[in-house]
C-alpha positions as a printed NumPy array, in Angstrom:
array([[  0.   ,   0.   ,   0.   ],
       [  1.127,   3.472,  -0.265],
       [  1.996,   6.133,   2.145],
       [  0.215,   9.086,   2.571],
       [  1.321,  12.123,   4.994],
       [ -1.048,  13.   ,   7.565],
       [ -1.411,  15.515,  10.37 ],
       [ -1.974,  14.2  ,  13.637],
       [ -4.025,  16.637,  15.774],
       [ -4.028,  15.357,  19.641],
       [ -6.941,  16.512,  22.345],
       [ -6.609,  19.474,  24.15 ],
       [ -7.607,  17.154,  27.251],
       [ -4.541,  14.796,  26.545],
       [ -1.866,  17.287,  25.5  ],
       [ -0.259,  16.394,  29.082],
       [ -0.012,  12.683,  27.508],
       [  1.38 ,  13.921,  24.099],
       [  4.165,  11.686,  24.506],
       [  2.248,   8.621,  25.28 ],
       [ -0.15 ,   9.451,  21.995],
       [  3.015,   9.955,  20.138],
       [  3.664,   6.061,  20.476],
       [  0.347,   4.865,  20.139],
       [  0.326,   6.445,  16.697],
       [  3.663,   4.82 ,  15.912],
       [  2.398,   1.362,  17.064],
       [ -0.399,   2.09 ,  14.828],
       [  2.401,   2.353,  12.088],
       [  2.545,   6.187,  11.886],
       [  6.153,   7.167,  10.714],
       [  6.391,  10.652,  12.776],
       [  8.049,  12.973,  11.247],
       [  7.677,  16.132,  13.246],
       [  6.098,  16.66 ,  16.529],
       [  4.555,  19.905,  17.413],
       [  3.788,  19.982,  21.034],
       [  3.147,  23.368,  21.606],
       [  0.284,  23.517,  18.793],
       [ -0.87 ,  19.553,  19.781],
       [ -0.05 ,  18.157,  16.302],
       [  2.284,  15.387,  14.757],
       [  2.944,  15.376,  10.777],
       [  4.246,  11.691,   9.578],
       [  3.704,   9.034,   6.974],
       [  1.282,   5.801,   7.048],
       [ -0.02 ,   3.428,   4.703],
       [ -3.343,   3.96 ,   2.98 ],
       [ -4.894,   1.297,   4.548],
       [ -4.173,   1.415,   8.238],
       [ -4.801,   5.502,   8.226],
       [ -8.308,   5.053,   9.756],
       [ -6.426,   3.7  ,  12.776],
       [ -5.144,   6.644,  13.973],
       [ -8.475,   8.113,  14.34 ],
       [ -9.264,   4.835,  17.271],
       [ -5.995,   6.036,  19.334],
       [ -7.316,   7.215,  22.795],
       [ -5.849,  11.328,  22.638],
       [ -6.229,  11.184,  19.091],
       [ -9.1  ,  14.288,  18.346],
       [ -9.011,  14.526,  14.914],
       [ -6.365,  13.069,  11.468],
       [ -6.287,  14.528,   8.052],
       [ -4.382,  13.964,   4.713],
       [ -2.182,  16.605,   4.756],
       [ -1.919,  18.546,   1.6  ],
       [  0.564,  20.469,  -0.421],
       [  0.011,  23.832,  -2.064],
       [  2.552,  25.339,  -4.221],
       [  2.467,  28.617,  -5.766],
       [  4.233,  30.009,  -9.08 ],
       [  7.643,  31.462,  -8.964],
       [  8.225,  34.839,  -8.632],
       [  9.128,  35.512, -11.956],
       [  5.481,  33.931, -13.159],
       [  3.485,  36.722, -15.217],
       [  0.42 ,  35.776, -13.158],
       [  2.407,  37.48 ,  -9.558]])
């Protein structure tokens, strides 16, 4: 299966237990990336089919495919 990137965002309730969500979402196969414990949020890679998992993890409020927005260079006519 492939990998998709997601954003991990972890309850305001459990942010004292970030850690301890942190590794839940890596049994869950989540490859972390970056953690972000002052905004409550974890960026990493898991496989298509096991993504719905994350959203099961007990501190776990809310997962999302994280997407990518690029914009033209500056030299592009339309800036």
């Amino acid at each position: 299966m492939p990998k998709i990137t997601v954003n991990v965002l972890i309850a305001d309730d459990k942010m004292d237990k970030f850690d301890e969500v942190i590794r839940a979402c890596r049994r869950a196969g989540l490859q972390v990336e970056q953690e972000m414990p002052l905004t409550g949020t974890v960026t990493g890679l898991i496989e298509s089919d096991v993504f719905d998992s994350l959203r099961e993890i007990e501190g776990v409020s809310a997962v999302e495919v994280s997407r990518h927005i690029r914009t033209p260079p500056p030299i592009d006519q339309i800036q």
